[in-house]
N, C-alpha and C positions, 0 to 999 in steps of 0.2 A: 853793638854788644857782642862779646866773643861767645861763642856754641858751645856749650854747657854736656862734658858726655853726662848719658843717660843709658840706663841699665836696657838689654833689649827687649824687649817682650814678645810672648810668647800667644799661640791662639790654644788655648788648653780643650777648649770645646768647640761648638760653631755658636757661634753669641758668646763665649766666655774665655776675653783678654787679660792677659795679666803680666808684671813684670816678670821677667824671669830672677828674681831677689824677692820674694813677699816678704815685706817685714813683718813678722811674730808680734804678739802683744799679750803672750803668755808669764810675763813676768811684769806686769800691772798687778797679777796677785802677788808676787812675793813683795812687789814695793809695799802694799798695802797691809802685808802680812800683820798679827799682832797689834791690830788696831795703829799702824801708821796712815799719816794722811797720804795724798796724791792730791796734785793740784790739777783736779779736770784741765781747767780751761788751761793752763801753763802746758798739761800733755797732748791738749785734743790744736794746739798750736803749735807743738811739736811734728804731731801729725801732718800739719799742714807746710811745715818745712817738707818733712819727706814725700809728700806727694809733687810739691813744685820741683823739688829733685830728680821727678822722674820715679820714682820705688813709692808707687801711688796703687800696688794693692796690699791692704794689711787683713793678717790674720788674728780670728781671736775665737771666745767661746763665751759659752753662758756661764762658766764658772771660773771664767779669768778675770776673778776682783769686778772691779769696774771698765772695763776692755770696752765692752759695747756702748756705755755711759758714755764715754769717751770718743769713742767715732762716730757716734748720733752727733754730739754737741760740736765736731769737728763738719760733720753734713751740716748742722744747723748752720752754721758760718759761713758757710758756702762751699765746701769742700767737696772736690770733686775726686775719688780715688772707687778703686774696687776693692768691695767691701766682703770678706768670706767669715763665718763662723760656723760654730758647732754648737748642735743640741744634742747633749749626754745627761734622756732620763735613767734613772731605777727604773732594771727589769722589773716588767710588771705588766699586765694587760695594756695594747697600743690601739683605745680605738678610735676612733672618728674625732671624739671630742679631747681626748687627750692629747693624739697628734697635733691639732689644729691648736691648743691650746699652749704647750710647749715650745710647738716653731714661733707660735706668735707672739711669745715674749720677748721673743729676743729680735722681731723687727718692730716691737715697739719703742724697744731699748734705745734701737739704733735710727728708727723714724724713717726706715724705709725698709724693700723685701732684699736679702744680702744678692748679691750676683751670685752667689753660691752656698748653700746652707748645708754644712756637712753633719752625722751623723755618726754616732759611737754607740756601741752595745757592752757591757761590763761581762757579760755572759750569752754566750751561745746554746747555752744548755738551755735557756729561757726563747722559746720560740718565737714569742711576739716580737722580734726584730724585722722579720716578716713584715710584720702589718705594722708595722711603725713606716717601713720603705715604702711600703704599699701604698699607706696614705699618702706621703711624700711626695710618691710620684703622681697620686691622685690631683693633689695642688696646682702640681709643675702643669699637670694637663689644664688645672683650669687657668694659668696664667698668676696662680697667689705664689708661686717660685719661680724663679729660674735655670737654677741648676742643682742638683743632690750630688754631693759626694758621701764620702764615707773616711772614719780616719781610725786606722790602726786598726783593718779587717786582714786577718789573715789569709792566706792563697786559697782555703781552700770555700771561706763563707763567702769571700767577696766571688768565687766562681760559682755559686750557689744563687747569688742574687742578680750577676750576670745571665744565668740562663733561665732564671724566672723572668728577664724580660725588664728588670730595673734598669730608670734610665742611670747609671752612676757612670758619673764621667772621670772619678778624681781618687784615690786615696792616700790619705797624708798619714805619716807615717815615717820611725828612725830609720835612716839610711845614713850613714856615715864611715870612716876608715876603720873606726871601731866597732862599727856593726854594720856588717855586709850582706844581713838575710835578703835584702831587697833584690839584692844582683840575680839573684837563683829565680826559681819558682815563680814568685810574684813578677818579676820584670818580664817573665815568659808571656806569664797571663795578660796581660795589661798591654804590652803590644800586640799580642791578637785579636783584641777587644777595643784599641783604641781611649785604654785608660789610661789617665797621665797620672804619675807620682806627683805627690807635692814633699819635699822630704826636708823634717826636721832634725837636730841633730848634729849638721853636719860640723859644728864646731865643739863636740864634746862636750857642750855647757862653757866654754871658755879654755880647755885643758891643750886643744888643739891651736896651741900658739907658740911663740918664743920663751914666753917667759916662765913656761914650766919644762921646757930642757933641761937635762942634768940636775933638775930641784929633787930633792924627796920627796919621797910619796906625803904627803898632808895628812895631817890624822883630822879624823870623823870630826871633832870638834872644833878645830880650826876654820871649817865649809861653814860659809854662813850663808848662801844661797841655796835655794831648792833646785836650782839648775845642775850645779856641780856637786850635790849630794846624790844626785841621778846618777851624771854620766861617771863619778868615781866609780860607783858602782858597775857599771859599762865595763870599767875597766878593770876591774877583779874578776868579770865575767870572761874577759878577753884573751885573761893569761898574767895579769897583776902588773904592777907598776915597772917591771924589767920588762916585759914583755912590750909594754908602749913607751917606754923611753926606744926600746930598740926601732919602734915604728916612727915616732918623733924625729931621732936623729935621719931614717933617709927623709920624711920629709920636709926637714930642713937643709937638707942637701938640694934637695929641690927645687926647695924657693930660692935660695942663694945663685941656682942655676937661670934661673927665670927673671932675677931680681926680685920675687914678689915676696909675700911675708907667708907665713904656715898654715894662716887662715885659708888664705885664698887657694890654697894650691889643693888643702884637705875639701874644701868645698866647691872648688874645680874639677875634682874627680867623682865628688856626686853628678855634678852637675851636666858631667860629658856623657853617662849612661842615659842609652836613646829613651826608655821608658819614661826618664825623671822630666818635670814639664817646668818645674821650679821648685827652687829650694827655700825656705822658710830660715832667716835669720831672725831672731831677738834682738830686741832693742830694750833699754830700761830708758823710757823716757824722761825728758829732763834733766838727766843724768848724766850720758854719754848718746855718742853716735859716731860711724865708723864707714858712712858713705861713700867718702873719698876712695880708702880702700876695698871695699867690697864689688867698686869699680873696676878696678885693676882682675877683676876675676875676667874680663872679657878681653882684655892684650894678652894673653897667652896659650898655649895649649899645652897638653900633657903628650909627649912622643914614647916612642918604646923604649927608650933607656929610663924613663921616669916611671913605665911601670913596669918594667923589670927591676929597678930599686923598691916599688912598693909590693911587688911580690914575691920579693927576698924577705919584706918587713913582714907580711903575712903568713909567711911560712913559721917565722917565731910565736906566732899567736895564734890562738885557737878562735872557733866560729861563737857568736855567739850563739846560746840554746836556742834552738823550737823555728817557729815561725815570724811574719811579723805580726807584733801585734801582741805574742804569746806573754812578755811582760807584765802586762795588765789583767790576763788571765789566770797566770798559773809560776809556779816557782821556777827558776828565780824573780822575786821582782823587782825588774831592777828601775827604782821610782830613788822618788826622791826621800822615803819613809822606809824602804827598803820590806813594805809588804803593803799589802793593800785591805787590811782590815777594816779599815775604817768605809771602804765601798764593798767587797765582795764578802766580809763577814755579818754584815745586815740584811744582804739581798734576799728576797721572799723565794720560797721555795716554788718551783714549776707547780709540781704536785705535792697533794697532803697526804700524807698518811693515816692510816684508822686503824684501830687495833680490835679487831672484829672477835678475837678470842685469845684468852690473855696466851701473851708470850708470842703472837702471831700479827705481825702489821700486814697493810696492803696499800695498794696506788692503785689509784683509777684515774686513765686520762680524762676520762670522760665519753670515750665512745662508745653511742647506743647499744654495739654490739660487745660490751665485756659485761653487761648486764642478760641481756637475750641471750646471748652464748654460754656465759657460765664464768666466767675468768677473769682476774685481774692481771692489769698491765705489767704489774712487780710483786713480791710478797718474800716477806722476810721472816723463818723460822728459825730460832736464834743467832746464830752468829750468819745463816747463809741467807743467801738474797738472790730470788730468783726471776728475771725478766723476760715476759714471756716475747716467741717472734715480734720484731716489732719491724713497721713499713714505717716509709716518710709520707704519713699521714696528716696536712696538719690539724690545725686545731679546729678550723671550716671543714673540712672535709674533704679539701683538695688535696692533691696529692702535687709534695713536692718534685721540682726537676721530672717533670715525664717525659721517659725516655733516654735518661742518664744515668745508668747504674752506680757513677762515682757522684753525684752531688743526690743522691737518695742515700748511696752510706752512711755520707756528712752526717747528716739530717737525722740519719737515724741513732746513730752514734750517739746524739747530741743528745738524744729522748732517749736513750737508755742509763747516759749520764746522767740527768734529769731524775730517774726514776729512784736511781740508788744514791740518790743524793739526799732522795726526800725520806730513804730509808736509812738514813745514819751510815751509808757507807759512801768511799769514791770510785773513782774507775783505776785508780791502783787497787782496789780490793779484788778487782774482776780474775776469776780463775780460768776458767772457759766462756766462750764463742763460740758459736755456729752459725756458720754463713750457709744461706740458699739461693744460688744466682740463676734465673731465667735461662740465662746464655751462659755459658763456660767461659767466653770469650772476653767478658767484665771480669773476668777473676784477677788480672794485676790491676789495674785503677783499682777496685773492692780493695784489693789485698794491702795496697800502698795506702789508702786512706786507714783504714785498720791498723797498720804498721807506726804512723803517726801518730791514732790516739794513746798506742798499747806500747808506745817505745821502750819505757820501763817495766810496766808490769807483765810482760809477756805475757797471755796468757794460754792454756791448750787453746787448738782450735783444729774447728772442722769446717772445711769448705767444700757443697755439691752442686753440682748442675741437678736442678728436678724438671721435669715435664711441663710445671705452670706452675704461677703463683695464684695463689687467691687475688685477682682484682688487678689493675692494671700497672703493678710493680715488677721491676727489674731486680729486686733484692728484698732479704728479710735475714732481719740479725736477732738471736734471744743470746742472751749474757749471764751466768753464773758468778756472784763474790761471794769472798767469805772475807767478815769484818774482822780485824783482828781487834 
């Protein structure tokens, strides 16, 4: 019988193999969307095509339709492949019993523990992401996991949860021609640390091919999947439809070079960035399937005249906003709904507010000492809102990152957003800062994280070295808004 190529694979961890192609199984929800059927057993023997293929690990989540339904009943069969998903609660208290409770749905689902169980937070401003990883890793120790990742943590939380000592091996996350935040920052961190990308994306939702060369832009209502109502958006972010036809055409010059097709060469240039460990393609099962080519990704390389063509095409086009990950946080969002109200306009607030005397609210985190001392965390006297010094204290009483003046910023930043959120305002409202740093010598890290949150709202700010802080902090931030 003639040798069958197969994709190569990759050791993403130490115990945790994977093809370097995971097939996606994020768009089991859009098959099912609107009350359409999906034929389990027709797609969970789909599955088992692609694992004899060789592209034998698949991705999914606890809220892709029926994804994990699906690869249980494909294990049930006998299917052998590595199996990774995601658990994305509502922010909201993470303890013991709701950790345990959450991960373990979704390996009932699937009737075994995933070789990788990754991990999403909607908000950072909500602290229990903490002890949600905490638990996690708690698991992993006793042997009820095997490996945590994280998916769509921006550079500066997932450096946050690296130096609390989290084991996370992995975060999945857009990286593509059309969105290049990954290349920067985050590819930094992640090779110092030994974190491997898993990157989605990389075909645009579909857009990154031949046969949207030269086409016109599609208008909104002609996109009938959720995939390319995403990345259109992607692409209004990038610099608009001239701006990626310009990108298109070199990479079709490309592939014409190579012989290969647009897909492969767009997701060859993920795939060749030392950080990325594998790339995450979608499949719509029983539908189509694109193995053959997605092969073709491993005869070729990208040399320096192919990226001096793609960095003529980038110079037409602008970055996308923020971080990664910032999408799903903050404007733009560039989803497939084009906001995200329906997750982060329900989320429970950190803190409540009480309005101790009319016209006057307040926030208490809850620490012993804003009671014994006299003070509250925030308090809002009409329009202005005032947050007192705050540390990265968490919510146990440890304190975050010790001995890191830049993942104590994060942290605190996060809690002062948190605070004026629960008083009717945001961190665009914020007018003044004042930083108090230990050491002088943290004052760019301090400065650069602050610079990030406050990129629009500037607002005044004072930065001193004092003598000592109260308590074993390298920093203390209080913040002034006025709500308009």
């Amino acid at each position: 019988m003639p040798h069958r190529p197969r994709p190569p694979r990759i050791l993403l961890a130490p115990g945790l193999e994977a093809s370097r192609i995971v097939t996606g199984l994020w768009q089991v929800a859009d098959q099912e969307r609107e009350g359409r059927g999906l034929d389990h057993a027709a797609a969970a023997a789909a599955l088992a095509d692609y694992a004899e293929a060789g592209f034998d690990s698949f991705d999914m989540a606890d809220h892709y339709g029926g994804a994990e339904d699906i690869a249980g009943l494909f294990r049930r069969n006998g299917g052998q492949a590595g199996l990774f998903t995601k658990w994305v609660p509502t922010p909201g208290p993470m303890t013991r019993d709701i950790v345990r409770e959450g991960v373990g749905r979704s390996i009932a689902r699937l009737g075994a523990v995933p070789d990788l169980m990754q991990f999403h937070w909607w908000s950072f401003h909500h602290p229990a992401w903490l002890d949600a990883l905490r638990e996690m890793a708690a698991m992993r120790a006793e042997g009820a996991l095997r490996h945590i990742g994280v998916t769509n943590f921006d550079t500066d939380h997932l450096r946050v949860a690296l130096k609390q000592g989290l084991p996370v091996v992995t975060n999945q996350l857009s990286f593509s021609l059309l969105d290049r935040r990954a290349a920067g920052r985050m590819s930094e961190l992640c090779l110092a640390h030994g974190v491997r990308l898993l990157a989605y994306g990389t075909l645009g939702g579909g857009f990154l091919s031949e046969r949207w060369l030269g086409r016109d832009e599609p208008a909104e209502a002609d996109i009938s999947d959720w995939s390319k109502m995403k990345y259109r958006r992607f692409i209004g972010a990038m610099g608009g439809w001239a701006a990626f036809q310009g990108l298109l055409r070199e990479v079709a010059g490309i592939a014409r070079r190579h012989g290969v097709s647009v897909a492969n060469v767009a997701t060859r240039w993920v795939l060749e960035h030392p950080a990325v460990g594998a790339v995450i393609v979608g499949v719509r099962l029983t539908e189509a399937e694109h193995r053959a080519d997605n092969l073709r990704l491993f005869g070729f390389a990208l040399d320096a005249e192919d990226r001096a063509r793609l960095d003529h095409a980038f110079a037409g086009a602008q970055p996308i906003p923020g971080d990664c990950g910032d999408e799903y946080r903050r404007p733009p969002y560039l989803t497939a709904a084009g906001d995200l109200s329906h997750h982060l306009g329900n989320l429970p607030r950190t803190y409540a507010a009480t309005e101790f005397r009319p016209g006057r609210l307040r926030v208490d985190s809850g620490s012993v000492w804003e009671r014994e001392c006299g003070y509250s965390r925030a308090l809002r006297v009409g329009d202005r809102i005032l947050v007192s010094g705050t540390t990265a204290t968490h919510t146990d009483g440890s304190v975050v990152c010790p001995g890191d003046a830049h993942g104590q910023a994060v942290y605190i930043l996060d809690k002062i957003a948190a605070a004026i959120e629960a008083l009717g305002g945001t961190m665009e409202d914020v007018v003044q800062t004042r930083i108090w740093l230990r050491d002088a010598n943290d004052w760019e890290a301090v400065g650069r994280v602050h610079g990030r949150v406050f990129a629009e709202a500037r607002p005044a700010n004072t930065l001193v070295e004092v003598a000592r802080l109260v308590g074993p902090y390298l920093v203390e931030i209080e913040a002034e808004a006025v709500v308009a």
